[in-house]
N, C-alpha and C positions, 0 to 999 in steps of 0.2 A: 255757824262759825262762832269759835269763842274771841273775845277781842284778847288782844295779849299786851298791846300798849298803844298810847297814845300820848303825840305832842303834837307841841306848835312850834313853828319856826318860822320868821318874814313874811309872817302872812297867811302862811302854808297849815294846815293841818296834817298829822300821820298817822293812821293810824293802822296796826300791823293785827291780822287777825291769823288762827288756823283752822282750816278747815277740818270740818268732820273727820275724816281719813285721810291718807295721805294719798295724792293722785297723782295722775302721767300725764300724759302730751295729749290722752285724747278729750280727757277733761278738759285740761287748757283749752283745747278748740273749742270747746262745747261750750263752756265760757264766755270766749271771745264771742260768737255767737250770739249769745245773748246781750251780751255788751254791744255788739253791730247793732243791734235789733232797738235797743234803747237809744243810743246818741243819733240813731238815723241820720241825716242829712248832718248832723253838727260832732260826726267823730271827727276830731283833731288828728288823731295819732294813732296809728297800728306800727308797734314795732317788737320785733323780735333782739335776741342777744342770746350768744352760743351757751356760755354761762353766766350767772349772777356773777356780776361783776365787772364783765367783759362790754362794750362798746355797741351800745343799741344800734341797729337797723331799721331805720322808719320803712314800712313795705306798704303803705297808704297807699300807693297806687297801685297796687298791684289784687289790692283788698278790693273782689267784686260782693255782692250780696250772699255769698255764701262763705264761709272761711273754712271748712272740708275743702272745698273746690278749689283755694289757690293755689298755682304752683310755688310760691315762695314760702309755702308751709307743708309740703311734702316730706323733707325731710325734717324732723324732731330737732328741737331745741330748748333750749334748759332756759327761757324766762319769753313772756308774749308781756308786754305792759299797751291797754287799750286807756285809750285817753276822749273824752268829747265833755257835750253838754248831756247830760241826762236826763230826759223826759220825766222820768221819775221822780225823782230827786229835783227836778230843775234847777241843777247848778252843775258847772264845769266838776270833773272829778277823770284821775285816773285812777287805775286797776292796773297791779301786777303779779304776775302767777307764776310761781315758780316751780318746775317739772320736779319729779319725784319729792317731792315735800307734800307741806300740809298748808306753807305760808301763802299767803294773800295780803297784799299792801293796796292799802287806800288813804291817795293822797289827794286835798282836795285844797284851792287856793282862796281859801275865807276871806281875804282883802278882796277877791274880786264879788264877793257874794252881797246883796245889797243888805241894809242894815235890818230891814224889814224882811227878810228870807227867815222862814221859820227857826232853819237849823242854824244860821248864823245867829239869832238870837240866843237860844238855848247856849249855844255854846259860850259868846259873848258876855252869857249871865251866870254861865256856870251851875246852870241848877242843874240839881240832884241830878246823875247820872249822863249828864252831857255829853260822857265819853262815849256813849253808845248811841249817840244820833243816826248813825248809819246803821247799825244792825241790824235790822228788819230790812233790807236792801242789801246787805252783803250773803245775809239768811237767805235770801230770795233770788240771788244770784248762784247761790251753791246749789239750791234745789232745783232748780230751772236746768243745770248745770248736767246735775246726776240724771234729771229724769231724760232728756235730751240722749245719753249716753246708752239707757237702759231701752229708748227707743231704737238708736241704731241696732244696738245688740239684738231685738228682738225681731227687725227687719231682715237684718243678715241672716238670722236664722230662718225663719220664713224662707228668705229665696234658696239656704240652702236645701232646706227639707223640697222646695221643687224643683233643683235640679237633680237633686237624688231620684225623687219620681217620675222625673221625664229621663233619666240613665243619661245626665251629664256630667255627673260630678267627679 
């Protein structure tokens, strides 16, 4: 991901990256996904919104261990923002993905981060390149992301070439 900007505001960090390519709805999932997979036990927030702009939907309970599987994401929609603690990172952060774009927003609340948290340092100090504290973590969610995709894809195909061979298809 290239970063595209970054601020602060009350606390809050922003910072607004684009992805490699421009993606759909099944990235999104694929995504969220791995976001589930990170915050584990400590996601806050699964919420959907029809478009950027438009009036989120938290669907947290409806979010079981897989996010293909839920029914409150069958039908496509134009922004998924995943929210928790991140094992990775180990600090609070949300992610939000927005359908047929390239943008990716990570917002992350620096006051709650302790003073001693690596990346609140850095950034608190301002060295050299600061702005990119996340990057290798946003890089790593986009490829986790695509290869995820390129797996189903390759699944599907698989069972179709054997229902062609069994004279199902």
């Amino acid at each position: 991901m290239t970063l595209k900007d970054f601020s602060e505001e009350n606390g809050w960090i922003c910072v607004d990256y684009a992805a490699t390519w421009k993606y759909g709805f099944d990235f999104m999932l694929d995504a969220a996904q791995v976001l589930l997979e990170d915050f584990g036990d400590d996601l806050q927030r699964f919420a959907t919104a029809e478009i950027a702009g438009r009036t989120f939907v938290n669907i947290i309970d409806k979010i079981g261990g897989k996010v293909r599987e839920c029914a409150a994401l069958r039908d496509e929609c134009g922004v998924i923002a995943v929210a928790g603690i991140s094992r990775v990172m180990e600090c609070p952060m949300q992610i939000t993905l927005y359908n047929q774009t390239n943008a990716v927003g990570l917002d992350v609340p620096l006051a709650q981060l302790p003073e001693s948290h690596p990346a609140r340092k850095i950034i608190d100090e301002r060295k050299d390149g600061y702005e990119r504290t996340f990057d290798v973590y946003m890089n790593s969610l986009e490829i986790k992301a695509y290869c995820a995709g390129a797996e189903h894809r390759v699944l599907d195909n698989i069972a179709q070439k054997e229902r062609e061979r069994l004279g199902e298809a």
